[in-house]
C-alpha positions as a Markdown table, in Angstrom:
| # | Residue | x | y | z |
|---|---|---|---|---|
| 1 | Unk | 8.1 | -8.5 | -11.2 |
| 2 | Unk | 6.2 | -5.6 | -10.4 |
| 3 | Unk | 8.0 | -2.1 | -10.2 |
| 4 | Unk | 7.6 | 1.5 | -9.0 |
| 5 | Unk | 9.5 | 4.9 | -9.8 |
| 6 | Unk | 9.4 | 8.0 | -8.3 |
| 7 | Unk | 10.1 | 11.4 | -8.9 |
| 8 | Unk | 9.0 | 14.4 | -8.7 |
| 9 | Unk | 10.5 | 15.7 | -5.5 |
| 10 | Unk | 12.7 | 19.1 | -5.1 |
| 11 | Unk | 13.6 | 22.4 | -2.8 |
| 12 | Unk | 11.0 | 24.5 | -2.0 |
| 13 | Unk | 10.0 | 27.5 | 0.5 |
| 14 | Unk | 7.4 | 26.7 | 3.1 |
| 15 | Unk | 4.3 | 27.2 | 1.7 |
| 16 | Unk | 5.3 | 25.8 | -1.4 |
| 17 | Unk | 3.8 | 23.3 | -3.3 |
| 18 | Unk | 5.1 | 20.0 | -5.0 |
| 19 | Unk | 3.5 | 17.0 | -6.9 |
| 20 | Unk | 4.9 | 13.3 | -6.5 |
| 21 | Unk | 4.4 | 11.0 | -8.9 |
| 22 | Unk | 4.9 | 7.3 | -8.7 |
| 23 | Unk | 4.6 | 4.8 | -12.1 |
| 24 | Unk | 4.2 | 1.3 | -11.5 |
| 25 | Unk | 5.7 | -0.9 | -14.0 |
| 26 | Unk | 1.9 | -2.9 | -14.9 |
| 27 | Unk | -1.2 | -1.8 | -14.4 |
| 28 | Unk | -2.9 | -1.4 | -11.3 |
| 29 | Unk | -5.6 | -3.9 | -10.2 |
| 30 | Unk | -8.8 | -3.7 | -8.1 |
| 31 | Unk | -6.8 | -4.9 | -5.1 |
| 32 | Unk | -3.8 | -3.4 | -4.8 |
| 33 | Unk | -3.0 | -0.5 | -2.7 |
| 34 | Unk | -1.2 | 2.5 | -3.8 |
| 35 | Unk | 0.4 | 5.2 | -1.4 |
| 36 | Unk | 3.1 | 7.3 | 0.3 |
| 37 | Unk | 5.4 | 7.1 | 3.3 |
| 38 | Unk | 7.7 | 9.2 | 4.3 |
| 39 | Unk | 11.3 | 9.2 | 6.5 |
| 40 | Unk | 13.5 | 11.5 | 8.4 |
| 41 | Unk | 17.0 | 10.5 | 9.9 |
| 42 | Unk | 16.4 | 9.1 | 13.2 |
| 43 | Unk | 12.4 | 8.8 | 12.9 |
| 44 | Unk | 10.3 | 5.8 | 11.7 |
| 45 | Unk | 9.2 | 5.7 | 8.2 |
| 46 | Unk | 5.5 | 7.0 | 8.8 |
| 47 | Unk | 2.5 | 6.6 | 6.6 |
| 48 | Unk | 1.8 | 10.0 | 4.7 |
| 49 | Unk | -1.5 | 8.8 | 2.5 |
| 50 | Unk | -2.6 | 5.4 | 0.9 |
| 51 | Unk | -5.6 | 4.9 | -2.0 |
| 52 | Unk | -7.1 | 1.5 | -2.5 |
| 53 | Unk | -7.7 | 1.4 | -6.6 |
| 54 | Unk | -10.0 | 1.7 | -8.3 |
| 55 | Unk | -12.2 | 2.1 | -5.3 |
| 56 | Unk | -10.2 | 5.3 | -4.3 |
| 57 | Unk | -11.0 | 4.9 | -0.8 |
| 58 | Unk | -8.1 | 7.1 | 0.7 |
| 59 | Unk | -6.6 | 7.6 | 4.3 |
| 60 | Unk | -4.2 | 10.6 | 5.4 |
| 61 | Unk | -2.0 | 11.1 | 8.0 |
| 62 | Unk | -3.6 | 14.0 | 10.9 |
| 63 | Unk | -0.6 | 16.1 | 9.9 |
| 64 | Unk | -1.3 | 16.5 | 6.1 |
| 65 | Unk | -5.0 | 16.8 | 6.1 |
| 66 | Unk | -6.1 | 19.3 | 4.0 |
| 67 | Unk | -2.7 | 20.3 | 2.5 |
| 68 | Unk | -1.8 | 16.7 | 0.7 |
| 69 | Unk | -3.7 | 14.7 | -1.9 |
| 70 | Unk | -3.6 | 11.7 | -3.2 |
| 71 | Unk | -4.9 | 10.5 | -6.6 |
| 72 | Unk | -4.7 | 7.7 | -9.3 |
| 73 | Unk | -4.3 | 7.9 | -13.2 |
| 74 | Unk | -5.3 | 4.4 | -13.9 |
| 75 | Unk | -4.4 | 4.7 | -17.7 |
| 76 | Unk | -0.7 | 5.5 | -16.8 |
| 77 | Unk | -0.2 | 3.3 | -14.1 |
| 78 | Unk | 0.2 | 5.7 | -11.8 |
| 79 | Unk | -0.1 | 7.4 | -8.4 |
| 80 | Unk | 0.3 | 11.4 | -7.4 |
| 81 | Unk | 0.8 | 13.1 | -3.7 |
| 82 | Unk | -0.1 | 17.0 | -4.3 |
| 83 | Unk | 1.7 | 18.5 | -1.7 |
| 84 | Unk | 0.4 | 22.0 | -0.8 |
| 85 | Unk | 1.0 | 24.6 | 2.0 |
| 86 | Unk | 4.2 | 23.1 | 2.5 |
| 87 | Unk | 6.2 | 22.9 | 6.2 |
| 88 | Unk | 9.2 | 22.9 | 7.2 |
| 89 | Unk | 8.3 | 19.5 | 8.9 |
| 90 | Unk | 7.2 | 17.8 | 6.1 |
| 91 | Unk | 10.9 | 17.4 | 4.9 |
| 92 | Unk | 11.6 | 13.9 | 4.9 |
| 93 | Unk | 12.1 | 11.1 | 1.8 |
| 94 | Unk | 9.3 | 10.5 | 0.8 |
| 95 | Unk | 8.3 | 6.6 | -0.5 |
| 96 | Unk | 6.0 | 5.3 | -3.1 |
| 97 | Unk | 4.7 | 1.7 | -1.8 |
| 98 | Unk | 2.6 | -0.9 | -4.1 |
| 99 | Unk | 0.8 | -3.1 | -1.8 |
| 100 | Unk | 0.3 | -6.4 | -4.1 |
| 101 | Unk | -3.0 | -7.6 | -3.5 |
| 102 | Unk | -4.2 | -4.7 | -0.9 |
| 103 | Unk | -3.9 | -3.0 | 1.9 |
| 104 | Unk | -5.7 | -3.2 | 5.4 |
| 105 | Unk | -6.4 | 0.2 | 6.4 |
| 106 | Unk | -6.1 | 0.9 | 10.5 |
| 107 | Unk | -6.4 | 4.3 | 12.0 |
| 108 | Unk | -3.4 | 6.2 | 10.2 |
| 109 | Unk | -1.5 | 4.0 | 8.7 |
| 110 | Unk | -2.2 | 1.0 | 6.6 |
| 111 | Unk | -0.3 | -2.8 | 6.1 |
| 112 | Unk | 0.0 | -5.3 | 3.2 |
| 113 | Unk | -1.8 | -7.8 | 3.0 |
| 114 | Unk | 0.7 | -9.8 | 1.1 |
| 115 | Unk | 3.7 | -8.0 | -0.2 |
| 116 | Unk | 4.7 | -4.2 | -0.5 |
| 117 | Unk | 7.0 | -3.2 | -3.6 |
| 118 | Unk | 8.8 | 0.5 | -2.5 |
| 119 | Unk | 10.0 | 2.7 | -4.7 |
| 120 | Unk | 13.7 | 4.1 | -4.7 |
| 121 | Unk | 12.6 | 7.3 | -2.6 |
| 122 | Unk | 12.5 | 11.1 | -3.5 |
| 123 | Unk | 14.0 | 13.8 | -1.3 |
| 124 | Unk | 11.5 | 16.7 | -0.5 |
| 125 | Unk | 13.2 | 19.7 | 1.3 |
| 126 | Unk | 10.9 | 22.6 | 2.7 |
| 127 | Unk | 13.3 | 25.5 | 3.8 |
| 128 | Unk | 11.3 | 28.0 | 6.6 |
């Protein structure tokens, strides 16, 4: 059964930057989905950025436009969120998701199309 890990996460001042990484435990296939969510206490988990592989097409939340990005190492089995320009406001834990056999993509967010594998979560602070 298919697995992912995290890590990557840390302290850092605002305007920081930080890279995620998330390995999946097999490779990654034409249609799964690949991508990030992340949570505060008393806030829904929200959809941060999501890449369909290898097709790459990618979606980002408004709020990290231009600051985060997401890419794919293929040979490693493995997803990154480059985190730039960092806000106070993007603290939250953050969430690798595998979406087995894709991802429907609508508006900012994105859904399963069968069934999503989470990793164990990495804590990103951004102190102002």
């Amino acid at each position: 059964q298919v697995q992912v890990v995290e890590s990557g996460g840390g302290s850092v001042q605002a305007g920081g930057s930080l890279r995620l990484s998330c390995t999946a435990s097999r490779f990654i296939v034409h249609n799964d989905c690949m991508g990030w969510f992340r949570q505060v206490p008393g806030k829904e988990r929200e959809g941060v950025a999501v890449v369909y592989t290898p097709g790459a097409q990618t979606l980002y939340t408004d709020s990290v436009k231009g600051r985060f990005t997401i890419s794919v190492d293929s040979a490693n089995n493995r997803i990154y969120l480059e985190m730039n320009s960092l806000k106070p406001e993007d603290t939250a834990m953050y969430y690798c998701a595998l979406d087995v056999g894709g991802c429907n993509l609508y508006g900012a967010t994105w859904y399963a199309r069968r069934d999503r594998v989470w990793g164990q979560g990495t804590q990103v602070t951004v102190s102002s």
